[in-house]
Each structure stands twice: as structure tokens, then as C-alpha cells.
C-alpha positions in Angstrom: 110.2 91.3 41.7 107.2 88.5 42.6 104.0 88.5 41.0 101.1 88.2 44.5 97.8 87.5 43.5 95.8 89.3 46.4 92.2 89.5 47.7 91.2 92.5 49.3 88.2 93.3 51.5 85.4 95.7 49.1 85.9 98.3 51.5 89.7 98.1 51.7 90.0 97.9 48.0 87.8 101.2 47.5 89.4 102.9 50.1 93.3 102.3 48.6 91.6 102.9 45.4 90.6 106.6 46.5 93.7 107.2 48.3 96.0 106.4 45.6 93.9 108.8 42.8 94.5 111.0 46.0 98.0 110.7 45.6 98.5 110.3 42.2 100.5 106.9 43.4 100.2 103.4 41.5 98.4 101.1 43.7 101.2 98.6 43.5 103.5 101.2 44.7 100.7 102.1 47.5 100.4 98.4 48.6 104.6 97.8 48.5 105.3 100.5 50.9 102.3 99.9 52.8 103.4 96.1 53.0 107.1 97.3 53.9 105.7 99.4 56.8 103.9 96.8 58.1 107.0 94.5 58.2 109.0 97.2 59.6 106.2 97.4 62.6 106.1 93.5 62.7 109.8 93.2 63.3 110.2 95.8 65.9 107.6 93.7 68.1 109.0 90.5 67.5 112.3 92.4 68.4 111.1 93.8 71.4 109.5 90.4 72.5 112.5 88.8 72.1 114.6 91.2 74.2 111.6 90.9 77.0 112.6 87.4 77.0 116.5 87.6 77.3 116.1 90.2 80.2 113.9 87.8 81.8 116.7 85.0 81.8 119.4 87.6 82.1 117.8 89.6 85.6 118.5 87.3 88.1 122.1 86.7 87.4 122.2 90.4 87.0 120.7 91.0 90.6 123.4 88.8 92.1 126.2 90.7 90.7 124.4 93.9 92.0 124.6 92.1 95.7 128.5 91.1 95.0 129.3 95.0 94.2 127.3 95.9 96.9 129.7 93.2 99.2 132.7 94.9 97.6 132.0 98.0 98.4 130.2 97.8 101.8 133.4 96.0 103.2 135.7 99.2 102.5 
């Protein structure tokens, strides 16, 4: 495990520190999951604007096999 020295805003400090007496939860273990959640957002949008970005280079080469299938089966 990594040791993070961390500086926190007053009122995000005073709010994790009521929500954690809240839940009975170590504020380490608060700020770990909270952490992991937000990487677990973070890669689904880089995911997703990665996959915008190959079906970009992939849709016109997709359209023009759509118009050969169309040929094909036009010319039955």
C-alpha cells in the first residue's frame, strides 16, 4: 500500500468526516473506495471516447460494404 499525503477543501474534509462517523467507516477506507469509483467512472469515458473515435475511422469503410451487399443482392 502507498502512503498519499492529501489536501482537502474545509468543506470536503468536514463533510467526509460526518459521513464516515455516519457510517462507522475509516476515512482511509472512505477515500479508497471513493478514489476507486472515480477511476472506475474515469475509465469508462476514456473507454467510450476511444470507441467514438474508432467508429469514426471505421463508418465509412463500413458504409461501402453496406453498398457492395446491397449490389449483391439487388442483382439477384
Amino acid at each position: 500500500m502507498k502512503t498519499l499525503s492529501l489536501k482537502l477543501d474545509d468543506h470536503i474534509f468536514d463533510d467526509t468526516e460526518e459521513i464516515t462517523a455516519q457510517l462507522q467507516l475509516a476515512r482511509n477506507r472512505y477515500i479508497n473506495e471513493a478514489v476507486n469509483m472515480y477511476n472506475l467512472v474515469q475509465k469508462r469515458r476514456l473507454l467510450k471516447k476511444a470507441l467514438a473515435k474508432e467508429s469514426l475511422l471505421t463508418a465509412s469503410d463500413s458504409m461501402e460494404v453496406l453498398r457492395e451487399l446491397d449490389l449483391l443482392i439487388d442483382g439477384d
